[in-house]
N, C-alpha and C positions, 0 to 999 in steps of 0.2 A: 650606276649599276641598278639595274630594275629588279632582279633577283639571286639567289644563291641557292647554293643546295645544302647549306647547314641542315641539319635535323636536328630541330631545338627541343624537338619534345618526341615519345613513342608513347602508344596507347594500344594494349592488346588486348583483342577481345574478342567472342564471339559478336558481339554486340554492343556497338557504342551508339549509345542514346545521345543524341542534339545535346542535351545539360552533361554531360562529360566531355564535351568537347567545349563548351564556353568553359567549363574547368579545368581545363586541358590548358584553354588559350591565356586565360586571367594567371592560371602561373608562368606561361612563359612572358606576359607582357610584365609580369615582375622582377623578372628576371635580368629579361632584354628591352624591355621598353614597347610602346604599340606599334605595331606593322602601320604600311601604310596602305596595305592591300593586301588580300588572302587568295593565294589564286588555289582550287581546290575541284575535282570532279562534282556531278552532279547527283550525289550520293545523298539518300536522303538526311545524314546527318546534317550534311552541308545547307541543305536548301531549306531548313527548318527554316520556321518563325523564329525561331529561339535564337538561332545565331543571327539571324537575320538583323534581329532587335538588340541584341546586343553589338554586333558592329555597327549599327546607327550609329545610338547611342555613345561607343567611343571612339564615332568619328572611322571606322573604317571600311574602304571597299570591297567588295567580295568580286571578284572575276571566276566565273564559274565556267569550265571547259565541258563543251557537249562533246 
């Protein structure tokens, strides 16, 4: 299976900044272990440096939907 539609985490906000969202992600991969891919719109949270460099880093791919 390539995907599911758990919802492992919610985040409410007028505004979630790139670094709420890599702290978003680091509790659920504590949780549940690293994805092996993030597939996510192209929302500027998403396409930050920030997460960018942090999915490097622990090895995961980002598939971004236009």
């Amino acid at each position: 299976m390539t995907f599911n539609r758990e919802g492992l985490g919610i985040e409410v906000d007028f505004s979630l900044p790139s670094e709420r969202v890599v702290r978003a992600l680091n509790q659920i991969i504590s949780w549940r272990g690293k994805p092996m891919t993030i597939r996510a719109d192209n929302s500027p949270e998403y396409i930050s440096a920030t997460l960018q460099n942090k999915a490097e880093r622990a090895g995961i791919t980002r598939h971004l939907q236009t």
